[in-house]
MARFI-337304 format. One record per residue (C-alpha): residue number from 1; y, z, x. Coordinates in steps of 0.1 Angstrom, whole numbers, padded with zeros to 4 digits. Each point is the difference from the previous one (the first is absolute). Example, Ala and Ser with C-alpha at 12.3 -4.5 7.8 and 13.67 -1.06 7.14 Angstrom:
 seq    yy    zz    xx
   1 -0045  0078  0123
   2  0034 -0007  0014
end
This chain:
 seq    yy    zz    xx
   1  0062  0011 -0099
   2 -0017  0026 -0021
   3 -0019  0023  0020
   4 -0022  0025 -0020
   5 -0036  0020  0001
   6 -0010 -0037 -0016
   7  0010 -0022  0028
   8 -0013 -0007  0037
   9  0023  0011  0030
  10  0010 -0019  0028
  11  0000  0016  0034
  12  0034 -0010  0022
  13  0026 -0026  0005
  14  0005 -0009  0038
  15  0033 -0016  0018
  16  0011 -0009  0035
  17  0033 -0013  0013
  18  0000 -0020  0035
  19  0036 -0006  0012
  20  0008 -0014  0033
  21  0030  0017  0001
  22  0007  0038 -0007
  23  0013  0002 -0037
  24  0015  0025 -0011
  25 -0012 -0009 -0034
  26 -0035 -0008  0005
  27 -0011  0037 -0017
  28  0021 -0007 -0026
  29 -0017 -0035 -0009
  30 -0031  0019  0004
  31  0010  0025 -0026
  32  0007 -0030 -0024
  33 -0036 -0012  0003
  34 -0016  0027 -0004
  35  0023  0004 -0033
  36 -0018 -0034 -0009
  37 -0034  0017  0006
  38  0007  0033 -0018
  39 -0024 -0016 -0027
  40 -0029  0005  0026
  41  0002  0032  0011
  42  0026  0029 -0015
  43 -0009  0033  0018
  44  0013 -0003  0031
  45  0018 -0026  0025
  46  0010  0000  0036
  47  0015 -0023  0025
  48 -0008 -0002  0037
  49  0028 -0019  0023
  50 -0007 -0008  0039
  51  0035  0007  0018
  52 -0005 -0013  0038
  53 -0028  0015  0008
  54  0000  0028 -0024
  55 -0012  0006 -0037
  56  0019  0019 -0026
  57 -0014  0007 -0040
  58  0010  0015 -0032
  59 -0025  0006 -0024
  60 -0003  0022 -0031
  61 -0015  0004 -0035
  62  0015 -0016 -0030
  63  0014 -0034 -0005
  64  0017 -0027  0025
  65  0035  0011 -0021
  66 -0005  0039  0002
  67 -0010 -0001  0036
  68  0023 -0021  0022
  69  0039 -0003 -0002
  70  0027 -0011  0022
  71 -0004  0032  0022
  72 -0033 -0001  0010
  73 -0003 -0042 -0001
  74  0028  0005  0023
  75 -0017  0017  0027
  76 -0029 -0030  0000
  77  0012 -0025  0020
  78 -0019 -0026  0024
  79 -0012 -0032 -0003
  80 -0038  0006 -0014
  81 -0007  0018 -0032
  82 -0030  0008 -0018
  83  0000  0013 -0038
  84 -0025  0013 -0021
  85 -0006  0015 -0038
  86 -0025  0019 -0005
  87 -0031  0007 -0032
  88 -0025  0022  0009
  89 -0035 -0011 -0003
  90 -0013  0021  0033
  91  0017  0031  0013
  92  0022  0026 -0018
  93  0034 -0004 -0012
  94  0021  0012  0025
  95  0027 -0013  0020
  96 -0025  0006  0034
  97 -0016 -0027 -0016
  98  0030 -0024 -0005
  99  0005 -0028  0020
 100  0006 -0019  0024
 101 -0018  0024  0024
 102  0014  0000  0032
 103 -0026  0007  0028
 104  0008  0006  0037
 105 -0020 -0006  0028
 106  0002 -0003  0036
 107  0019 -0032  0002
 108  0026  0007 -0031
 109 -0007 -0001 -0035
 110 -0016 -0019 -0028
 111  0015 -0001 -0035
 112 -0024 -0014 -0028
 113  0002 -0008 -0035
 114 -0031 -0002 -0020
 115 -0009 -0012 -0037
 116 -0040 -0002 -0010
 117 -0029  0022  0010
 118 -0023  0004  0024
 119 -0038  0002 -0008
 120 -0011  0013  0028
 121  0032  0022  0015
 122 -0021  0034 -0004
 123 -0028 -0010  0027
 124  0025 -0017  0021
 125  0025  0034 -0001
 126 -0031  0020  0009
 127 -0009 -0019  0029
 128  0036  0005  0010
 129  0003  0035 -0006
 130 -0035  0006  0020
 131  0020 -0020  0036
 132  0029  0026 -0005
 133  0028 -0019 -0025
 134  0018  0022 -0020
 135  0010 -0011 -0042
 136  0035  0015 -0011
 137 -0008 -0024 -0036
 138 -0032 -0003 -0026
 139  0009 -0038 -0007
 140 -0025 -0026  0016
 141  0033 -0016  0009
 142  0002  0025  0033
 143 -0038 -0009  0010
 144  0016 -0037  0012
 145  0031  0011  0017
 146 -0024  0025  0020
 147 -0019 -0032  0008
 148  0021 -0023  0012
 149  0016  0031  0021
 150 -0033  0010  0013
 151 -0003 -0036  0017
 152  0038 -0004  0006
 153 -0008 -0007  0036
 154 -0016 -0035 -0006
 155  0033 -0013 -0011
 156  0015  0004 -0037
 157 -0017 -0036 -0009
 158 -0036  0010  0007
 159  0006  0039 -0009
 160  0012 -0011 -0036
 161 -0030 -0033 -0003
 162 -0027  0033  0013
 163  0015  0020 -0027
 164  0002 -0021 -0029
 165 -0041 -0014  0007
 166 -0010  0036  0001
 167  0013  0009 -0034
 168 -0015 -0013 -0029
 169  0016 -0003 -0038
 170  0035 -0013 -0011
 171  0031  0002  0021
 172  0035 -0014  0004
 173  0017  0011  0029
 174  0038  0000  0013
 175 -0003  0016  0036
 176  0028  0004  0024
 177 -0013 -0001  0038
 178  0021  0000  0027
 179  0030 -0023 -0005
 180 -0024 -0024 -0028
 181 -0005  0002 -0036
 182 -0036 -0004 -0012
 183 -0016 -0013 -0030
 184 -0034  0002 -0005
 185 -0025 -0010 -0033
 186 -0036  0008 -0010
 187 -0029 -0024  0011
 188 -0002 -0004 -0041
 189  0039  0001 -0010
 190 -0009  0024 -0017
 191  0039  0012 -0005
 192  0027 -0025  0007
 193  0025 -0001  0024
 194  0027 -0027  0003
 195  0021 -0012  0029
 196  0036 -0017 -0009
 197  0033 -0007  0027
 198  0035  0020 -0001
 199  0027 -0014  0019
 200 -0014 -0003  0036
 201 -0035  0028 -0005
 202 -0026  0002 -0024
 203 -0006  0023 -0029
 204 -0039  0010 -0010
 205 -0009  0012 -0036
 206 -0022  0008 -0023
 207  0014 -0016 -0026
 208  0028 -0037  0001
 209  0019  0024 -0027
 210  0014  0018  0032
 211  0011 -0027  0015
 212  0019 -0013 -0029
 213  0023  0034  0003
 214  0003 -0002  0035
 215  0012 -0038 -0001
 216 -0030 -0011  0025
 217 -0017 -0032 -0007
 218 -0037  0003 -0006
 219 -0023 -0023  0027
 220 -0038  0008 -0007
 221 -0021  0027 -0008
 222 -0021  0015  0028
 223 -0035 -0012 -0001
 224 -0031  0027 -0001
 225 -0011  0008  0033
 226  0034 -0009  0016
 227  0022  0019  0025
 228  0036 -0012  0004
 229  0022  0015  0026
 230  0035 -0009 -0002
 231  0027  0008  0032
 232  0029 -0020  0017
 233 -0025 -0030  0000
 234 -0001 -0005 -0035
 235 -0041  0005 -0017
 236 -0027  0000  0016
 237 -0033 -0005 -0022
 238 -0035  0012  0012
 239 -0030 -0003 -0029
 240 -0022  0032  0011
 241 -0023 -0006 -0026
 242 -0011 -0034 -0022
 243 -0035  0000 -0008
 244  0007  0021 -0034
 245  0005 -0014 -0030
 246  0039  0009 -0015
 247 -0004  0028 -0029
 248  0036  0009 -0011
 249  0005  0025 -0024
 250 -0001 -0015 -0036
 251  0017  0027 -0013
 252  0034 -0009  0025
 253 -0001 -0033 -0028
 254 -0013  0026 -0031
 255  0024  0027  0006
 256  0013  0009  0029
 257  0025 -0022  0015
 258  0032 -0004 -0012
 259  0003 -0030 -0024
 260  0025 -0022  0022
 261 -0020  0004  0033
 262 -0023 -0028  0011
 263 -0034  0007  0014
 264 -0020 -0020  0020
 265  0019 -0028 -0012
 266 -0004  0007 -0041
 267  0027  0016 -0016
 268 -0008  0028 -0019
 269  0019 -0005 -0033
 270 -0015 -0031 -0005
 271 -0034  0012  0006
 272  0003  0028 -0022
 273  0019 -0026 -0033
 274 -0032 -0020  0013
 275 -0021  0029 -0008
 276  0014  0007 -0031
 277 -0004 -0038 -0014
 278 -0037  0004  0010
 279  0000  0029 -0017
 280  0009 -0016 -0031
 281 -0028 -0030 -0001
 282 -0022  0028  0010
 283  0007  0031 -0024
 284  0019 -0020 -0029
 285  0007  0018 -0028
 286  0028  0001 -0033
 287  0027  0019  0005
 288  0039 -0003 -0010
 289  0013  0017  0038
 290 -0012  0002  0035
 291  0012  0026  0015
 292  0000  0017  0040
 293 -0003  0033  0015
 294  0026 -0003  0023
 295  0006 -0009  0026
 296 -0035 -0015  0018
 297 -0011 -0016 -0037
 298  0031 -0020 -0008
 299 -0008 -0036  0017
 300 -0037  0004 -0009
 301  0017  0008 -0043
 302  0024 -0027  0008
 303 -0030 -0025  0013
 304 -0020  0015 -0031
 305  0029 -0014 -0026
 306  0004 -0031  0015
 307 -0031 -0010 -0004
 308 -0013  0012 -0030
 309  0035 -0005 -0020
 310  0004  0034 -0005
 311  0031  0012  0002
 312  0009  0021  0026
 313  0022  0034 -0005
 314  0009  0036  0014
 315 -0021  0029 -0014
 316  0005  0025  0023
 317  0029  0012  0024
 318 -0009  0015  0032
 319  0020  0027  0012
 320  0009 -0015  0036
 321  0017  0035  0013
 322 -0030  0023 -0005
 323 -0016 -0002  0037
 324 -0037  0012  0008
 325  0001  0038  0006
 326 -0002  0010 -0035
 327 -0028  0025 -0003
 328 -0029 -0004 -0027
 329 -0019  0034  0000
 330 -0014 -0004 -0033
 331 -0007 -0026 -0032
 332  0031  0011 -0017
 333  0022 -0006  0031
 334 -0019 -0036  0011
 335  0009 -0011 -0037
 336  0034  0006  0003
 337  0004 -0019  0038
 338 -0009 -0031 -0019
 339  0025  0010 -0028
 340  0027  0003  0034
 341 -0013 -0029  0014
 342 -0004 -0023 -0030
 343  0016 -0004 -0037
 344 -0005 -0024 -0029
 345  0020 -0016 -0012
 346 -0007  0004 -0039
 347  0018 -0029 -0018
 348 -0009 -0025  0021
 349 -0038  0010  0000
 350 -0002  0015 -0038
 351 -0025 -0017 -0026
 352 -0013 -0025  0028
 353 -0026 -0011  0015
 354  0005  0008  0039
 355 -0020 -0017  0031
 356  0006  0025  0024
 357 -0005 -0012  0036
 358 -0007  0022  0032
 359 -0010 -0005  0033
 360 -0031  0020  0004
 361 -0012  0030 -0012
 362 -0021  0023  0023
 363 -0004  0036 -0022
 364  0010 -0011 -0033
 365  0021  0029 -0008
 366  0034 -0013  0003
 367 -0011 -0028 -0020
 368 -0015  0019 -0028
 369  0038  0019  0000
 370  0017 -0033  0001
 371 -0017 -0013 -0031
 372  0001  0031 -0021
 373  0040 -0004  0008
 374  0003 -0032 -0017
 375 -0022  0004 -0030
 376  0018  0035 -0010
 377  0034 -0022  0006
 378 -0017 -0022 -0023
 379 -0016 -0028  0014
 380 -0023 -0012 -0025
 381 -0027 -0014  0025
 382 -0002  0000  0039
 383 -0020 -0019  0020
 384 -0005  0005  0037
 385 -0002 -0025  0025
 386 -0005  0007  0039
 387  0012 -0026  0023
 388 -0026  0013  0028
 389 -0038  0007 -0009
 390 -0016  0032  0002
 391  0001  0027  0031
 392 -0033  0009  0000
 393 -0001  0006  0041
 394  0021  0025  0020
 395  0021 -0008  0030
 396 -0004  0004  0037
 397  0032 -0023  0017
 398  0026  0021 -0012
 399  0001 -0002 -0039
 400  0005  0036 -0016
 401 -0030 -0003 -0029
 402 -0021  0031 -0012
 403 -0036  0000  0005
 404 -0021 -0024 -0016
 405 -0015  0029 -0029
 406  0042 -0001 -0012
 407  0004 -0037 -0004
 408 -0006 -0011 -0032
 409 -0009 -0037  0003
 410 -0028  0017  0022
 411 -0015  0023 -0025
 412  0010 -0013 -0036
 413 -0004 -0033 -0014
 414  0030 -0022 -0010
 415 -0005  0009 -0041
 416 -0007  0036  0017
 417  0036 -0003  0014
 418  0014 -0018 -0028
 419 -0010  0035 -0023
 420  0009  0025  0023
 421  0035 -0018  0007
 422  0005 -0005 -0038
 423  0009 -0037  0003
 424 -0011 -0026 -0029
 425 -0014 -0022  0025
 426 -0005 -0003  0040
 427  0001 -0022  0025
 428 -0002 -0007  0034
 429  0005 -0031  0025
 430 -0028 -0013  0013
 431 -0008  0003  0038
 432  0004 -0039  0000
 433  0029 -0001 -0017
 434  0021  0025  0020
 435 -0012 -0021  0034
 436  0010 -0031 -0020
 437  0035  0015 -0011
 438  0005  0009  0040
 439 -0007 -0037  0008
 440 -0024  0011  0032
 441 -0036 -0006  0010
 442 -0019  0031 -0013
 443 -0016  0006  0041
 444  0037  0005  0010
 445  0004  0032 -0027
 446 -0011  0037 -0002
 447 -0012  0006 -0038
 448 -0022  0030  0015
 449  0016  0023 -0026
 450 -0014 -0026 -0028
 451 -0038 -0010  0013
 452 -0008  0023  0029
 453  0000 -0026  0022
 454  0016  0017  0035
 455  0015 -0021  0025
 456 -0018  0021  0028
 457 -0024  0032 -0006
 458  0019  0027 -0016
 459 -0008  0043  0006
 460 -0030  0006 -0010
 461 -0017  0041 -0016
 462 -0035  0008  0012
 463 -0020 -0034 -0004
 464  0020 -0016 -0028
 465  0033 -0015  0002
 466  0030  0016 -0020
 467  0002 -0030 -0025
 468 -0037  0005 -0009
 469  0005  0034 -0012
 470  0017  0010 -0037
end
């Protein structure tokens, strides 16, 4: 994927391992899923392993490959393991705030692997703090470990079902209690989280891409408002919640998962060519090459060219080696990251007319870069098409997007954009396009970031909420 100042961020990647017997090798399957969710999160990564009784982590900063190696997965034996990779959209960037945090209590300890975002984790982690609990972490993530610790006396089944009603926003959780591994999903499935078989256990994921590379066999997703517990017995499935209506992320279809993953049943590169053909009957327009901007546009171009006869071709390289930390203090130096990032190739794109396709655009300034690329290589037109429609609404559930005053389908119209990017022409799919290209009911998706229209009430300032104010 190409991550830039132009694109929305996903939060984490969880995993978990249940083995019947101790393996020896279970935190080094763990460490090849979470290699097939470095797309999801690529600050930091961690794995948790329950050892008879006892739990032992690594974690770090930095990617799954610069953090663990045979020395350390060495050391990580048992026969439960919980991995994580970790975005930040609440708390710093430090490695206090990696995870999976591992919490002790009385009875033992609780390891827990969060992706989303709480809505309401600040009240909750007062509340907390006022009867005596004590934060090591700023990440919501710590507010429901402190939770289902805090009423770890009712049993681990109740304590997590207490915990997880309490919290409100978006959350997949891997938890290890006791001698169990836990999966747990939003009331609104909000993120995903999948559950497949290995051998005689179970693997959990946030992606099917993960099971792929551990050679598990996917079974079903986990449904919103489900708990499974997986031991000796096999699963156990208890549905804590089911009077919401599923919202999952549109954006896991748009952008964020990995194109040979399958979610909630659709797969996501057939969605996204889907998008790309509706794209075309939508937005048509003459041109003599669609093009991508690798890697998230390519099925949407390659969906574009099918159906509108165009043919499709490669315009610009990525540079797949150049990783996120590179620093951007100024104009000069945020041009050249996309000239690192990105290249054109010149006589494949020189003299033509280019349709160049995207997956969103949230600021506009990548964009604007992008296109002033190819028309100084010589493109002789280039017109932009978006195979998602307009951000106009920030996130709460664990999407990293700027306020609402810095995204530019919010405060500019599409002819507006279409200038300030420099593009010939623009265009967007429509909301009912993109539901159509994901082949579900509209009720069972979150397209908050496009209409405004929150699953559950989001944070509000003074009297007015957030997504009111520009």
């Amino acid at each position: 994927m190409y991550h830039s100042d132009d694109k929305l961020k996903e939060e984490c990647g969880v995993v978990g391992i249940y083995d019947p017997q101790k393996n020896d090798k279970i935190s080094t399957l763990t460490y090849f899923g979470l290699i097939a969710l470095q797309h999801r999160g690529q600050e930091s990564a961690g794995i948790a392993v329950y050892d008879e009784g006892n739990v032992k982590y690594y974690k770090e900063m930095g990617l799954v490959q610069e953090i663990f190696n045979a020395k350390n997965l060495e050391l990580l034996k048992g026969n439960i393991s919980i991995g994580h990779v970790r975005y930040s959209t609440t708390g710093e960037s430090y490695v206090t705030n990696a995870q999976p945090l591992v919490v002790r209590y009385r009875g033992g300890s609780i390891a827990l692997a969060h992706n989303g975002n709480l809505i309401n984790a600040g009240k909750i982690r007062n509340e907390l703090e006022d009867n005596g609990s004590i934060f090591q972490t700023s990440i919501d993530s710590e507010v429901i470990a402190n939770l289902i610790a805090r009423n770890y006396k009712r049993g681990f089944e109740e304590s997590i079902i207490n915990a997880v009603t309490e919290i409100e926003g978006a959350f997949a959780l891997t938890i290890i209690c006791e001698d169990k591994l836990v999966g747990v999903r939003d009331p609104y499935g909000l993120r995903p989280l999948s559950l497949a078989k290995l051998g005689d256990g179970y693997v959990l994921a946030s992606e099917t891409s993960a099971f792929d590379v551990m050679g598990a066999k996917y079974i079903r997703d986990i449904r919103a408002g489900e708990m499974v517990i997986i031991d000796e017995d096999g699963v156990k499935s208890y549905m804590y919640s089911s009077e919401k209506k599923q919202a999952l992320c549109c954006f896991e279809y748009v952008y964020f998962a990995r194109p040979d993953s399958v979610m909630d049943g659709k797969n996501v590169y057939s969605t996204r060519q889907n998008a790309g053909k509706i794209l075309a009957k939508e937005h048509p327009v003459e041109a003599d090459m669609v093009i991508a901007v690798p890697d998230s546009g390519i099925a949407a171009a390659i969906g574009y060219a099918e159906e509108s006869g165009i043919p499709y071709g490669v315009g610009l390289i990525k540079n797949k080696y150049l990783g996120r930390s590179f620093i951007q203090p100024d104009q000069k130096s945020r041009e050249l990251a996309v000239k690192l990032k990105l290249n054109v190739l010149s006589d494949s794109i020189k003299g033509k007319r280019l349709v160049l396709i995207d997956d969103s655009i949230v600021r506009g300034t990548t964009s604007g870069r992008i296109v002033s690329m190819l028309k100084e290589a010589g493109a002789k037109e280039v017109h932009v098409r978006v195979s998602s429609p307009p951000v106009k609404f920030s996130c709460y559930f664990g999407i990293d997007t700027p306020s609402r005053k810095q995204l530019v389908g919010a405060i500019k119209t599409i002819d507006e954009i279409r200038d300030m990017i420099g593009a010939d022409s623009l265009g967007y799919i429509s909301i009912d396009g993109l539901v159509e290209s994901i082949g579900k009911n509209a009720d069972s998706l979150c397209t908050a970031c496009f209409k405004g229209n929150y699953p559950m009430e989001v944070p509000k300032l003074g009297n007015k909420y957030v997504f009111e104010k520009i």
